[in-house]
C-alpha positions as a Markdown table, in Angstrom:
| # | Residue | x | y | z |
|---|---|---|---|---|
| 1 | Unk | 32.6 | -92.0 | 146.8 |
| 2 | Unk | 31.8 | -93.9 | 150.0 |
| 3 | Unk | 32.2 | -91.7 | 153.1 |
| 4 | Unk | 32.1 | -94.6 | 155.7 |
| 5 | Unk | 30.2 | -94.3 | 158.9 |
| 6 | Unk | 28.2 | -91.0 | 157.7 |
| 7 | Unk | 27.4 | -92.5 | 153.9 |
| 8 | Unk | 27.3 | -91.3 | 151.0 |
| 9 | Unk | 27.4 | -88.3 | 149.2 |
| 10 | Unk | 26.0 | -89.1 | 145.6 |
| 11 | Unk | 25.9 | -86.2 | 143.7 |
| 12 | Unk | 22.9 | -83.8 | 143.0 |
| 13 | Unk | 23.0 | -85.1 | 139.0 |
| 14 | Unk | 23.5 | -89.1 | 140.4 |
| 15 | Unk | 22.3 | -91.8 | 138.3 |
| 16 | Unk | 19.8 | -94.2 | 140.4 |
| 17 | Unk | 19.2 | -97.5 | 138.7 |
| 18 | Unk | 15.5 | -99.1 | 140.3 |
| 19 | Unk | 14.9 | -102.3 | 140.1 |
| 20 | Unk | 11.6 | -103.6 | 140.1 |
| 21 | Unk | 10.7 | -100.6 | 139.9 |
| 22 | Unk | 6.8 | -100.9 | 137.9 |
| 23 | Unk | 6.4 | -102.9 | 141.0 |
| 24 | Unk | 4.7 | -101.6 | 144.1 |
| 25 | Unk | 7.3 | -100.2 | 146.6 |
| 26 | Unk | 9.7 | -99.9 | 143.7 |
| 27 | Unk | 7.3 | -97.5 | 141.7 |
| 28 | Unk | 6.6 | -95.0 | 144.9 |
| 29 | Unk | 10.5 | -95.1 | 145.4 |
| 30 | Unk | 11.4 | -93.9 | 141.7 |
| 31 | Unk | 7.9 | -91.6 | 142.0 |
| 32 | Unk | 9.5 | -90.1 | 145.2 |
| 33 | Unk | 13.2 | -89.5 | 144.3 |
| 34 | Unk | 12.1 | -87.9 | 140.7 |
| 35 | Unk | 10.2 | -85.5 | 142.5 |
| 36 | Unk | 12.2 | -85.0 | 145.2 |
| 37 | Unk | 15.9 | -85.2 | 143.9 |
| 38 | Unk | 15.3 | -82.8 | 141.1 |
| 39 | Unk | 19.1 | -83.4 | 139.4 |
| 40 | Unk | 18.9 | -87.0 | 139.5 |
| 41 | Unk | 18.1 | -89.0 | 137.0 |
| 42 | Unk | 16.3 | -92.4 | 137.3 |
| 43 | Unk | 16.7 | -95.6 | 135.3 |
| 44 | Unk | 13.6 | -98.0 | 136.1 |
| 45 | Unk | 14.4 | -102.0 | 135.1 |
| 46 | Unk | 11.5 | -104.3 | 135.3 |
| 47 | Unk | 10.4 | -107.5 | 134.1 |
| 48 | Unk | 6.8 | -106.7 | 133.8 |
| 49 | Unk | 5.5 | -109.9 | 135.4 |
| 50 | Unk | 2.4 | -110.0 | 137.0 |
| 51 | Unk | 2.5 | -107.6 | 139.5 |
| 52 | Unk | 5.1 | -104.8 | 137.4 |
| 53 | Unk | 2.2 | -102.2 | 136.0 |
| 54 | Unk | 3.2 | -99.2 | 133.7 |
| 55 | Unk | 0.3 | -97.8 | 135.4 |
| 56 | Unk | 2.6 | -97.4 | 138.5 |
| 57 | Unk | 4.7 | -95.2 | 136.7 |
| 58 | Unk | 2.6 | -92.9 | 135.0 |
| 59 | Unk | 3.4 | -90.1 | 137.1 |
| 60 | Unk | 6.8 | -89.6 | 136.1 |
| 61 | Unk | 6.5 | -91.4 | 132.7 |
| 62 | Unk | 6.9 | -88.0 | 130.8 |
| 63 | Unk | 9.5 | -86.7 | 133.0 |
| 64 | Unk | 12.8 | -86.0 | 131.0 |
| 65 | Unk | 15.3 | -87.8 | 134.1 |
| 66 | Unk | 13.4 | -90.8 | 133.9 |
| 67 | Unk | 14.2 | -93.7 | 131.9 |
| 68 | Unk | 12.2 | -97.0 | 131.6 |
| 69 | Unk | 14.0 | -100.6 | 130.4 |
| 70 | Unk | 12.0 | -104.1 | 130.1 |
| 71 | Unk | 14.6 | -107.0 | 131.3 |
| 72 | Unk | 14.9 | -109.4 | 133.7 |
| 73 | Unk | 17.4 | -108.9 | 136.7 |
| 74 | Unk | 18.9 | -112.3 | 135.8 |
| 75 | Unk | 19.5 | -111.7 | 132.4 |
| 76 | Unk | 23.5 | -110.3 | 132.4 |
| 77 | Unk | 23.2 | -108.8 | 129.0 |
| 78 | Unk | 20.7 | -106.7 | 129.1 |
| 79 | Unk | 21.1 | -105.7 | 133.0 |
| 80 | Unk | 25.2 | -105.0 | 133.0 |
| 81 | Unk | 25.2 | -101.9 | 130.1 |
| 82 | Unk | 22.4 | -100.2 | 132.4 |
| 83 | Unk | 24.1 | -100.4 | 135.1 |
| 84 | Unk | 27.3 | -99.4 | 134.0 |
| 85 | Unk | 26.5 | -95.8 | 133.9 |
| 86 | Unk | 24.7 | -96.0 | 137.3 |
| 87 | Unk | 26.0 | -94.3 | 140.8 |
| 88 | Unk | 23.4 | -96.3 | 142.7 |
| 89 | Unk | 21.5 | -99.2 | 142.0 |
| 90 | Unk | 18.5 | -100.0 | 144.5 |
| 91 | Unk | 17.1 | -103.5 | 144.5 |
| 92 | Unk | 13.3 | -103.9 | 144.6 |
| 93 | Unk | 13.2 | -106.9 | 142.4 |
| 94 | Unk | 11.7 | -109.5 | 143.7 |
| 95 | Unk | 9.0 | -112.1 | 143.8 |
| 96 | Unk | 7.4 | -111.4 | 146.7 |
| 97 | Unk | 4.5 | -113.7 | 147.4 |
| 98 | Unk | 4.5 | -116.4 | 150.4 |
| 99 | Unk | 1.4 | -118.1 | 148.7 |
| 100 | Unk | 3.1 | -118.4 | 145.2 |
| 101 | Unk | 6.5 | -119.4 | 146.3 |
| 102 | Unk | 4.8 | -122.7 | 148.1 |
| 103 | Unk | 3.6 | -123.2 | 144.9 |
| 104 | Unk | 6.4 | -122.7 | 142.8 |
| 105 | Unk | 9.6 | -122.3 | 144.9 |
| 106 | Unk | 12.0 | -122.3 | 141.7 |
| 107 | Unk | 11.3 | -119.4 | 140.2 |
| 108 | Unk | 11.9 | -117.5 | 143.8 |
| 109 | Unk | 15.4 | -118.9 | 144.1 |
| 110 | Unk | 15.8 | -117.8 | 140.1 |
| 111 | Unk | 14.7 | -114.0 | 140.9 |
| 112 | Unk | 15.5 | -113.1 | 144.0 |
| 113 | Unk | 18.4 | -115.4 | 144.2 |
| 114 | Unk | 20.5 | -115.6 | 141.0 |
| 115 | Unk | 19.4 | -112.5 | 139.6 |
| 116 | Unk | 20.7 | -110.6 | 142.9 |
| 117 | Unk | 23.8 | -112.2 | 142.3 |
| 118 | Unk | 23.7 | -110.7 | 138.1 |
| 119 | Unk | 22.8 | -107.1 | 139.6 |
| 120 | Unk | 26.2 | -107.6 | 142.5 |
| 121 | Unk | 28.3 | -108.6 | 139.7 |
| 122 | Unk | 26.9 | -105.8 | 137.5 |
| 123 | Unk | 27.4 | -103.4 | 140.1 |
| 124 | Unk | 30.7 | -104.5 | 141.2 |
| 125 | Unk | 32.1 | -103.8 | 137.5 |
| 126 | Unk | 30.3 | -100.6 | 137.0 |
| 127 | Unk | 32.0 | -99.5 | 140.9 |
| 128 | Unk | 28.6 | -97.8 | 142.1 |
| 129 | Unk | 28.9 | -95.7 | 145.2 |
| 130 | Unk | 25.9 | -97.7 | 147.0 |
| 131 | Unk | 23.8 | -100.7 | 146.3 |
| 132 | Unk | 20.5 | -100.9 | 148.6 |
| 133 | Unk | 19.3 | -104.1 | 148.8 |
| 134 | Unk | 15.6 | -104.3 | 149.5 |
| 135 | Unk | 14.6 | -107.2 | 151.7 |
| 136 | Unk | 12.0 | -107.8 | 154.2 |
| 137 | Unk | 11.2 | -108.8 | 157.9 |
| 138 | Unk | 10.0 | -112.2 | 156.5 |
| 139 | Unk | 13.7 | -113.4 | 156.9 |
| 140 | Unk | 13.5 | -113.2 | 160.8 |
| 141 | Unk | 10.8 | -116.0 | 160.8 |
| 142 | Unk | 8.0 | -116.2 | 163.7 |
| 143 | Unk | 8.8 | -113.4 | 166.5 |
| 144 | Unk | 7.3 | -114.5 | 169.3 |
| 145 | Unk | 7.8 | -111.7 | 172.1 |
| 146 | Unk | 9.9 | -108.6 | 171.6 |
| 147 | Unk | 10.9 | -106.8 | 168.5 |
| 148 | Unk | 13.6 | -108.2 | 166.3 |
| 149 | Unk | 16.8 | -106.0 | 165.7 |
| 150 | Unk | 19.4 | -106.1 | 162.9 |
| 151 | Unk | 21.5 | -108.4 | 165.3 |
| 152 | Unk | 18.6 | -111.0 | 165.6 |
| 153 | Unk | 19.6 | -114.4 | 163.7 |
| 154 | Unk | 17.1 | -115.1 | 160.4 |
| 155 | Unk | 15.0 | -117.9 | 160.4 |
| 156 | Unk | 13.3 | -118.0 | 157.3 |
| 157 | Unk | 10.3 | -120.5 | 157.3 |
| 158 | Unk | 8.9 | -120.3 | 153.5 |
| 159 | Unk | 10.7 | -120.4 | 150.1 |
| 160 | Unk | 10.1 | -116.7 | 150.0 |
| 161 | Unk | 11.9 | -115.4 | 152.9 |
| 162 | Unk | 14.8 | -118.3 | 152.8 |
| 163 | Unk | 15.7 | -116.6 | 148.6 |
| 164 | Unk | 15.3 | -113.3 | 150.4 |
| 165 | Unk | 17.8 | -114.1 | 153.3 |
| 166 | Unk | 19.7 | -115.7 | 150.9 |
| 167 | Unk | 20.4 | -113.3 | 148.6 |
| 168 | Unk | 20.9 | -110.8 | 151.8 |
| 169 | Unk | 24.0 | -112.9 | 152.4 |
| 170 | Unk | 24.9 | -113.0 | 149.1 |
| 171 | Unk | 24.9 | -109.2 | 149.1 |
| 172 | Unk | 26.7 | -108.6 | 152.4 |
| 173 | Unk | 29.8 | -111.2 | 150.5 |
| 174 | Unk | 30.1 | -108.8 | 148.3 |
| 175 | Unk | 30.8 | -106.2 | 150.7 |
| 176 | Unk | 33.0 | -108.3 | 152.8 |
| 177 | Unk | 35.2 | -109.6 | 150.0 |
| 178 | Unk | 34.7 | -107.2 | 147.3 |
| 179 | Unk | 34.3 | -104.5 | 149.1 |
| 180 | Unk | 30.8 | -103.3 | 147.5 |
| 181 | Unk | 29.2 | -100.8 | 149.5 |
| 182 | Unk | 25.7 | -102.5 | 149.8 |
| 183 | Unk | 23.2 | -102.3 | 152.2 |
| 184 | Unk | 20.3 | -103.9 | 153.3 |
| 185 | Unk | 16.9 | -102.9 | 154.1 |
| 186 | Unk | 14.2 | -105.1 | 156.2 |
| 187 | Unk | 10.2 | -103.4 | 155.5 |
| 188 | Unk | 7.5 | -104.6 | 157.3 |
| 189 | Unk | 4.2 | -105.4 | 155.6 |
| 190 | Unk | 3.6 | -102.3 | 153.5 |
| 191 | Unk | 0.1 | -101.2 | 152.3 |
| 192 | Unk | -0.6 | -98.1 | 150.1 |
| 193 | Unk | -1.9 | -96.7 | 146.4 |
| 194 | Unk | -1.0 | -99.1 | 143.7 |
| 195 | Unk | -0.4 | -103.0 | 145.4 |
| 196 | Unk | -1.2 | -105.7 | 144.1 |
| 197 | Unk | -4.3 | -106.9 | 144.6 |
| 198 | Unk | -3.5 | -110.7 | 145.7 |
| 199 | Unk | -2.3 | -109.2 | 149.2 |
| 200 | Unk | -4.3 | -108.9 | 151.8 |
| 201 | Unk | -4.6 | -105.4 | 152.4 |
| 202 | Unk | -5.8 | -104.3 | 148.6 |
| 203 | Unk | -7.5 | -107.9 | 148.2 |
| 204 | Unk | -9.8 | -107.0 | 151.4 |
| 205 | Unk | -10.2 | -103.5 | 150.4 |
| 206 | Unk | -11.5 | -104.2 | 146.6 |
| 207 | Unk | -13.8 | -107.1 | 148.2 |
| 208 | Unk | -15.1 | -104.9 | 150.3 |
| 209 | Unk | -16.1 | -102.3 | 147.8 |
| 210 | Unk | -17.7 | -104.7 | 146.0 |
| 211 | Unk | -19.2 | -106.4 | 149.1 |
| 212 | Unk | -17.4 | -109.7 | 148.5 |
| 213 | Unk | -16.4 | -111.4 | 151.6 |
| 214 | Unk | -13.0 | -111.1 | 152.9 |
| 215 | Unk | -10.8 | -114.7 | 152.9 |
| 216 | Unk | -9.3 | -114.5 | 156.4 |
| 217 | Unk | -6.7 | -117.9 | 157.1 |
| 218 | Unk | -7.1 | -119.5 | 160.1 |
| 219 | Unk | -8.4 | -117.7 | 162.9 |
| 220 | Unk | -7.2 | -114.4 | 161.5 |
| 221 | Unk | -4.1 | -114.3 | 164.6 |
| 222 | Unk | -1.4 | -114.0 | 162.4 |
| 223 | Unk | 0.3 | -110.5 | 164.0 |
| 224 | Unk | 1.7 | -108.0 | 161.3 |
| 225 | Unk | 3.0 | -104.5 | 161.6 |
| 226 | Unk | 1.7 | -102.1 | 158.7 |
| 227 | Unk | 3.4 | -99.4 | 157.1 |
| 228 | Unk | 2.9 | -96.9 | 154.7 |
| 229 | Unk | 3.9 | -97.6 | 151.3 |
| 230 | Unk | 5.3 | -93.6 | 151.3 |
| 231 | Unk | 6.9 | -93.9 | 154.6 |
| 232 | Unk | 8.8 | -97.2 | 153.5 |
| 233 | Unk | 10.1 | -95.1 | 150.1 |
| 234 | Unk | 11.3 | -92.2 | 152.3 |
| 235 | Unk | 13.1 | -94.9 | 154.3 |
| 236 | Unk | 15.1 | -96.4 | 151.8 |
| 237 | Unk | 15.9 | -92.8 | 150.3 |
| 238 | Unk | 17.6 | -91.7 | 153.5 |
| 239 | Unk | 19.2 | -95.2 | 153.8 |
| 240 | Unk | 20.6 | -94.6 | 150.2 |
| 241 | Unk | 22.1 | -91.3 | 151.2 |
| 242 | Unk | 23.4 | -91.9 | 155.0 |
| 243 | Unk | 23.1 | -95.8 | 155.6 |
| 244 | Unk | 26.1 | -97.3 | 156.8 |
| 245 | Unk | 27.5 | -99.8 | 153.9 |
| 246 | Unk | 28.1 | -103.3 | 155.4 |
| 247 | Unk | 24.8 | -103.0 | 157.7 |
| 248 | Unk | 21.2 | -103.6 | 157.6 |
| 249 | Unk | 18.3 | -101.5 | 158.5 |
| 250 | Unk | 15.1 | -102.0 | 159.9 |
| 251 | Unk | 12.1 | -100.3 | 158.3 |
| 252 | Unk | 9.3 | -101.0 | 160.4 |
| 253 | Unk | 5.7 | -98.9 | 161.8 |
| 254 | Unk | 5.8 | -100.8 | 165.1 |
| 255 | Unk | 1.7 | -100.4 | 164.4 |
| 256 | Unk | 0.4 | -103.8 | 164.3 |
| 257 | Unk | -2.7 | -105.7 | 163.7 |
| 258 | Unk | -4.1 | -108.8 | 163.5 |
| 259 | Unk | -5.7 | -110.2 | 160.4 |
| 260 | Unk | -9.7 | -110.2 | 161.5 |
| 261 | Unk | -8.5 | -106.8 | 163.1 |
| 262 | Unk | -7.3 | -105.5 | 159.6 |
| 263 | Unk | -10.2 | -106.7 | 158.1 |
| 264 | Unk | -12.4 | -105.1 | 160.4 |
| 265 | Unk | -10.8 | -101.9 | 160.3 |
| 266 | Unk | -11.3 | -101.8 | 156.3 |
| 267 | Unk | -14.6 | -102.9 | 156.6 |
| 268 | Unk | -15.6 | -100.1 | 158.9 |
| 269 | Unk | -14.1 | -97.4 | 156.4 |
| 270 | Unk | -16.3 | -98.7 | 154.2 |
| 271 | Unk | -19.8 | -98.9 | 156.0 |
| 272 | Unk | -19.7 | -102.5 | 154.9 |
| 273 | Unk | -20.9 | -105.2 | 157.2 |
| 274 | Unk | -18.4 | -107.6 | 159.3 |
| 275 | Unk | -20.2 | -111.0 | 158.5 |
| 276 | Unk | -18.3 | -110.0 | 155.7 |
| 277 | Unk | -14.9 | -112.2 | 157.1 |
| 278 | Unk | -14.7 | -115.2 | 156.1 |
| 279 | Unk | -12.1 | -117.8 | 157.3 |
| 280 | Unk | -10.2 | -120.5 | 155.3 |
| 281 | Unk | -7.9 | -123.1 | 155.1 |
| 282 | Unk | -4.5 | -121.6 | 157.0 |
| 283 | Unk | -1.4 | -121.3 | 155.2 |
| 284 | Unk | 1.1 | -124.2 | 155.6 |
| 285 | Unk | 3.9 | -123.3 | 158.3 |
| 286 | Unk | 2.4 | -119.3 | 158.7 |
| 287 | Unk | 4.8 | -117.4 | 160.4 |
| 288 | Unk | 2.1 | -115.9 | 163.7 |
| 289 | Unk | 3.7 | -112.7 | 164.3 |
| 290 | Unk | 6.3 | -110.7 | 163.3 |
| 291 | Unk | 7.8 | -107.0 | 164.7 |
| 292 | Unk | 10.7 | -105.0 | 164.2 |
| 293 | Unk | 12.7 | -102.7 | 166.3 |
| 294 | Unk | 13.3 | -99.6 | 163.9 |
| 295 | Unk | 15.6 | -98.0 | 166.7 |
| 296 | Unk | 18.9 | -97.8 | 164.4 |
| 297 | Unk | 16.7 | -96.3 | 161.5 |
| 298 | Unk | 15.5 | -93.7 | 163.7 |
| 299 | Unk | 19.1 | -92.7 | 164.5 |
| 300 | Unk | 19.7 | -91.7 | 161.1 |
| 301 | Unk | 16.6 | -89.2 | 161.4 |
| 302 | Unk | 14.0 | -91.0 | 160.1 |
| 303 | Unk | 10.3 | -90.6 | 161.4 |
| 304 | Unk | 6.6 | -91.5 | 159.3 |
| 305 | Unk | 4.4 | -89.4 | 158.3 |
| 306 | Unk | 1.7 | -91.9 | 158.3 |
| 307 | Unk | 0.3 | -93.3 | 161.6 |
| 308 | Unk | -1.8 | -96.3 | 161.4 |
| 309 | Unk | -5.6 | -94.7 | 161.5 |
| 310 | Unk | -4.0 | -92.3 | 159.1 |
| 311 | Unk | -2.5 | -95.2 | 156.6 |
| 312 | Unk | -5.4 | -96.9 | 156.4 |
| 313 | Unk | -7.1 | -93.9 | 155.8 |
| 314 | Unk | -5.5 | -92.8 | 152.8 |
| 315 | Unk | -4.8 | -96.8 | 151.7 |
| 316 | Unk | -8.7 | -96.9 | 151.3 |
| 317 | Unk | -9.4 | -94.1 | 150.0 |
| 318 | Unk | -7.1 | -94.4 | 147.5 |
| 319 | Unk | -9.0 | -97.6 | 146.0 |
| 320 | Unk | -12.2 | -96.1 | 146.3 |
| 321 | Unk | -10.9 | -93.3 | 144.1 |
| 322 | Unk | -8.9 | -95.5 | 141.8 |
| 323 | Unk | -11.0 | -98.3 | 140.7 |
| 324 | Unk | -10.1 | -98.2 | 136.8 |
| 325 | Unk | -6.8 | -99.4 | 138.2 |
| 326 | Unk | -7.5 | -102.3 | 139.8 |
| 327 | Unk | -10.4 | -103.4 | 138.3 |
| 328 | Unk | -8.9 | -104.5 | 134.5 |
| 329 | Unk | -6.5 | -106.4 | 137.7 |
| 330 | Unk | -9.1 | -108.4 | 139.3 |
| 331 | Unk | -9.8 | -110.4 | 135.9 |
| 332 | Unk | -8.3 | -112.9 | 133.9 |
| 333 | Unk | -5.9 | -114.2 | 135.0 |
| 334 | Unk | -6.2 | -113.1 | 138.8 |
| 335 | Unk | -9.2 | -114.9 | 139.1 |
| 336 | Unk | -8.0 | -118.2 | 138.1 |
| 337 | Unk | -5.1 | -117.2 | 140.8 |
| 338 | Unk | -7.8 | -117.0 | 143.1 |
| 339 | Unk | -9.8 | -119.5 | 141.9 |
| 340 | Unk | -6.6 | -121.9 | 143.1 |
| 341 | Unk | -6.1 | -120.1 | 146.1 |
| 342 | Unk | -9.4 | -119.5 | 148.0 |
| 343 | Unk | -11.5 | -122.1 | 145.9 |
| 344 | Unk | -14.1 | -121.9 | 143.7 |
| 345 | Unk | -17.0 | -120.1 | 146.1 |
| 346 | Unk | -14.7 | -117.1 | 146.2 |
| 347 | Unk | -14.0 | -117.0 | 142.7 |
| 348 | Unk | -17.7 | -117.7 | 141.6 |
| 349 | Unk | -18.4 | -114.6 | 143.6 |
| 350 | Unk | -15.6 | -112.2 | 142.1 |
| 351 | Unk | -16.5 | -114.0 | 138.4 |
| 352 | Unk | -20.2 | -113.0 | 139.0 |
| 353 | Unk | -19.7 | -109.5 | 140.2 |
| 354 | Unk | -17.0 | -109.0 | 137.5 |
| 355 | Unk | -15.7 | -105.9 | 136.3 |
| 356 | Unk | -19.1 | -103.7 | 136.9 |
């Protein structure tokens, strides 16, 4: 039962459907609420695409409350009986890549457009008590001074961020006219244990290790705040429980970096040299600099536990420790990825090191 301005109060045996939930931030939110929510149960949907990994999951796999289902978001018949029984869904789902969508801008708008619009519909029937809709600080655009607020206008500038700001508005319709109590959420870049290796963070990192060079676009200027993949999951679980529905949330470390600086910073943790950076080709239309004024989320009591020595700390640490995960990643069909992406001296160079 919605509570208005104080949220929520799901109940200690709630239902939480996660969506994209195999996926990065989706995996250390149903990792986190398991352990921390011991009454709850979780239902995990994921498509198992590229970047969805079992692996992610492993930690809870066994656990009697949690529940795993292969489907798409968009598919309505296998997504609406799930959600039925659910008190909460949380969206993760998403394709999430700036780099892919210029390549392939359809199958963002399918995702992260049309299959928002399955899980509202879903939702709607099955009367949930809160749907969280993850999105990200992408949909602002370029922020060239200041810090942008929940009240600052979106100006998406990539296929990516325009599906995720259009599927934000397609969520707040259903609040306005159906009177779904959803909410939305706006992470900044978020590094941690188990990402993808294709972003920059985990891509430098694993390069590193393996004293590959670093593929920096540009100059390395683009601006970017970084934030704890843990913090971000404790975020969205207070938002869950005493977010306003109708608003949106910030979720942002107000730590930022620049690209050569974030490179430097890994490379350092590693002992590894910095004629390691490389620079290529810049990304059509990059968005420079973003930032995020996390006032309103800090109202509702939320702080990090991770400050950004600390986050990078335990971010490469973790992929030292962790290689048999990412390694069987970095082959196959990552490397033709790359191969397209950085060009053929990059990729000759991950082929020849391989998997050793």
């Amino acid at each position: 039962m919605v509570t208005g301005a104080t949220g929520t109060h799901l109940s200690d045996h709630a239902h939480i459907v996660v969506t994209g939930g195999a996926g990065f931030i989706g995996s250390a939110f149903a990792r986190r609420y398991i352990a921390n929510h011991p009454g709850a149960r979780v239902t995990v949907i994921d498509k198992l695409t590229y970047a969805g990994n079992l692996a992610n999951l492993a930690p809870v796999w066994e656990n009697p409350r949690f529940r795993f289902v292969q489907a798409d978001i968009g598919d309505d018949v296998a997504i609406t009986p799930v959600v039925a029984s659910a008190h909460a869904v949380v969206n993760f789902a998403a394709e999430s890549h700036v780099d892919r969508s210029l390549t392939d801008p359809d199958v963002f708008v399918r995702t992260n457009v049309l299959g928002t619009n399955v899980l509202l519909r879903a939702a709607r029937a099955a009367g949930v008590e809160r749907f969280v809709h993850v999105s990200t600080d992408e949909v602002y655009g370029h922020v060239a001074t200041g810090a942008a607020t929940e009240e600052t206008p979106p100006k998406p500038r990539n296929p990516y961020s325009a599906s995720k700001a259009g599927a934000e508005l397609l969520a707040f319709s259903y609040f306005t006219n159906f009177g779904l109590p959803v909410i939305v959420t706006r992470g900044s870049n978020t590094i941690g244990p188990y990402q993808y290796p294709e972003k920059a963070t985990p891509l430098f990192v694993t390069n590193a290790i393996d004293h590959l060079p670093l593929p920096v676009y540009g100059q390395g200027t683009a601006i970017r705040d970084y934030l704890y993949v843990d913090d971000h999951a404790a975020a969205i679980d207070l938002i869950l429980h005493r977010g306003v529905a109708g608003e949106a949330y910030n979720v942002g470390s107000e730590d930022a970096l620049n690209t050569v600086e974030l490179a430097h910073a890994i490379l350092g943790r590693l002992d590894r040299p910095q004629s390691l950076v490389q620079f290529v080709a810049d990304r059509p239309g990059h968005d420079l600099r973003y930032s995020l004024d996390s006032t309103k989320l800090r109202a509702l009591g939320w702080r990090r536990e991770y400050d950004l020595e600390a986050t990078l700390d335990a971010t490469v640490k973790w992929y030292e420790a962790n290689e048999d995960w990412w390694r069987p990643i970095k082959s196959g069909a990552f490397r033709e990825y790359y191969r397209r992406q950085y060009g053929d001296a990059f990729a000759s160079a991950t082929a020849a090191r391989g998997t050793s």
